[in-house]
N, C-alpha and C positions, 0 to 999 in steps of 0.2 A: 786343432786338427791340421790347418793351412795356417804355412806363415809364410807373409809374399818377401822374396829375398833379391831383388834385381829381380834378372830373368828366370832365373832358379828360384824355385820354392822348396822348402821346408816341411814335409810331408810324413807325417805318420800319424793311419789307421791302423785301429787297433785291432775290430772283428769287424763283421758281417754286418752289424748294424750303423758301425758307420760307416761302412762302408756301402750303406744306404744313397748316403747322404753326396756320395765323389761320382764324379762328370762321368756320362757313358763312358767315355775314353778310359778312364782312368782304370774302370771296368774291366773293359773289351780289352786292354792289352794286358791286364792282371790277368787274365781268364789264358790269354794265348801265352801268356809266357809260364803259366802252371802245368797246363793240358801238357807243352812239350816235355816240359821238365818228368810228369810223371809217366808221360810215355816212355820217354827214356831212359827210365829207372827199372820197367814193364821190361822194357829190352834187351838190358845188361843183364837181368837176372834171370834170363832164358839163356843168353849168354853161356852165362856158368852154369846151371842146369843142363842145359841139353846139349851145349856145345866142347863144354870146359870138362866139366866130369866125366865122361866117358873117356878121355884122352889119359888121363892116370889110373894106372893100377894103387898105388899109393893109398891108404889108406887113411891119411891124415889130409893129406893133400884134397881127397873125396867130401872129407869134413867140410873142409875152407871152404871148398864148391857150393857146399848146401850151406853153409854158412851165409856167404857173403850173398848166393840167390835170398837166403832169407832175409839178410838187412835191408836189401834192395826194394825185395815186396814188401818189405814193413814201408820202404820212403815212397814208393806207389799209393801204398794204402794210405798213408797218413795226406797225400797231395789230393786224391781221390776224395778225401773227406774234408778237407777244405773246398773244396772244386761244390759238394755238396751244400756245403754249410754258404755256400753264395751263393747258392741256388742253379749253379750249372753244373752242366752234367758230361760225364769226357766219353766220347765218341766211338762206338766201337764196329768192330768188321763183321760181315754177317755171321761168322763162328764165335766169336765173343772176342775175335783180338784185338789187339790198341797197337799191334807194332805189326813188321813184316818179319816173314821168321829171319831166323841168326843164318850166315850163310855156313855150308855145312864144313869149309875147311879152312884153316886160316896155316900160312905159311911156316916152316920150324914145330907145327904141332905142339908141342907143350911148352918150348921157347914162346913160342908166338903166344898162348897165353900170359907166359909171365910178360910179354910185349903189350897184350891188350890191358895188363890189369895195370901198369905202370903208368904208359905214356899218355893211353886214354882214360885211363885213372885220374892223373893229374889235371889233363883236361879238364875233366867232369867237375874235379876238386875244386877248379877255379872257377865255372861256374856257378857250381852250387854254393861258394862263398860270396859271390856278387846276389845269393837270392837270399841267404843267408843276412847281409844288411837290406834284404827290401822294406819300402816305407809300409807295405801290410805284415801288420803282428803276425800272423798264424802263418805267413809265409816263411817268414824272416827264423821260428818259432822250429818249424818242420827242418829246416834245412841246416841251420844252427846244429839242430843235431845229429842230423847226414853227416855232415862236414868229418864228422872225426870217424865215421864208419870210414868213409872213402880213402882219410888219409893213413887208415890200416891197411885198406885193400889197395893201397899202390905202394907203403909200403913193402905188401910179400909178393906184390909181381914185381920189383924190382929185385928183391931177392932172388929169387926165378933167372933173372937173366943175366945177374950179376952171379950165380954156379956157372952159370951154362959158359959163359963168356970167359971160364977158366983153361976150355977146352976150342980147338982151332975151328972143331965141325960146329962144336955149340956157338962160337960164336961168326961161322956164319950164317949158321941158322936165327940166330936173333936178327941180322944185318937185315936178313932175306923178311924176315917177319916185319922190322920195321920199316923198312922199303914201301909193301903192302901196307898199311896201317895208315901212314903219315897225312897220305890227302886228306882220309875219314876224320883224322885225327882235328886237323886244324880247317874243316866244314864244320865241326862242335861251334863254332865263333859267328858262324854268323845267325842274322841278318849282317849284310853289309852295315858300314857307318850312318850311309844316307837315312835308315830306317832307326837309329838309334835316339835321337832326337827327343822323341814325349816320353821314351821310358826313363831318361836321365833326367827328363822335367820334371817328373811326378817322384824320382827315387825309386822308380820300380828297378833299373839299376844304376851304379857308382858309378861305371865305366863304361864306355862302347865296348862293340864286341872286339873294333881293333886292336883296344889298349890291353885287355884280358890277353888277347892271345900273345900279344907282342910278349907282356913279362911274362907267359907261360913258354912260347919259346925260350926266351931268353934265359929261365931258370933251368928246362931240361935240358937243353942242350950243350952246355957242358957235362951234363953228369953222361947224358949219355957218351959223350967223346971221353969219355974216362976210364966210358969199357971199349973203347975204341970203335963206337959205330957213332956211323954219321948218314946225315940226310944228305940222300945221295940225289942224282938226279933223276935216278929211277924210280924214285920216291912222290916225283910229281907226276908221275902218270896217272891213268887211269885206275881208282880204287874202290870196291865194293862199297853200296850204299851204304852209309851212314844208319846205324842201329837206332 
């Protein structure tokens, strides 16, 4: 189960039972780093549900919406039942929520969703591929097959803004949405470094959250200079909580 490697070890549990057997720690930071992950899955798919859907009259587009809310509650539901099968249980608000609600308007209106389903898509993409090799099976097991939900639903918000950005308004209205988005976007990363330390110990993840976001910039940000937006400076300002 443990193989001592230097300072790094060699880590993987398989289930619940031995996962008996690993240090509180090892625990306590599996437990926090599932809890966020399915919160945040609870809250992208309110997202498209109640924020995303009502913006198209589209009828195919209404599909996607209900679509991709329901992949989302399926990777809630599947994290929820792991959260279970360890015997913890995820924490909820006195109405039954897990998240705060979606804010009710996001910049460019339907540009700006093909804006959230992309850049914060790809986001999401790269961390749930860092949970996806986690040293717990049923971790590793759940998100493995997220990974390829997500990397459809950012491919069609990238679609989304790569129409929109054929047309001068469309594509300031993307600029304007991405502007809004980008600090949300790249707070997905943290904890800081400082705090990265025992999860890279145990394999709970590959990388710090630095390194994730570095080649997550690094890979968007040409494409998105392709439709000619760029992280401007207005982009570091101040941006709606994080979902």
């Amino acid at each position: 189960m443990i193989k001592g490697q230097g300072q790094r070890e060699t880590v993987a549990v398989r289930d619940a039972d031995e996962l008996r057997a690993m240090t509180p720690e090892y625990r306590e930071l599996l437990v926090r780093d599932l809890t966020a992950y399915v919160k945040r899955e609870r809250a992208v798919a309110d997202e498209y549900a109640l924020r995303f859907y009502p913006l198209t009259t589209d009828t195919f587009e209404k599909r996607v919406c209900c679509d991709y809310a329901g992949d989302l509650m399926r990777h809630h539901m599947h994290g929820v039942q792991v959260l279970n099968e360890m015997g913890a249980e995820l924490a909820v608000g006195p109405n039954g929520e897990v998240s705060p609600a979606p804010p009710k308007e996001t910049p460019g209106a339907w540009v700006g969703r093909g804006v959230f389903g992309w850049v914060m898509g790809t986001a999401r993409l790269a961390l749930t591929q860092e949970l996806a090799a986690s040293s717990y099976g049923p971790v590793a097991e759940i998100c493995l097959q997220a990974v390829e939900d997500k990397k459809r639903h950012a491919v069609h918000g990238h679609g989304i803004v790569h129409e929109a950005c054929k047309s001068e308004d469309g594509q300031r209205r993307a600029q304007e949405a991405l502007d809004w988005i980008w600090p949300a976007v790249l707070r997905q990363f943290e904890p800081v470094d400082a705090a990265a330390e025992p999860y890279l110990r145990w394999r709970l993840w590959q990388h710090s959250r630095d390194q994730v976001r570095a080649s997550f910039v690094r890979s968007v940000r040409p494409k998105l200079e392709e439709l000619d937006l760029r992280v401007t400076d207005a982009a570091r300002s101040a941006a709606p909580p994080v979902p």
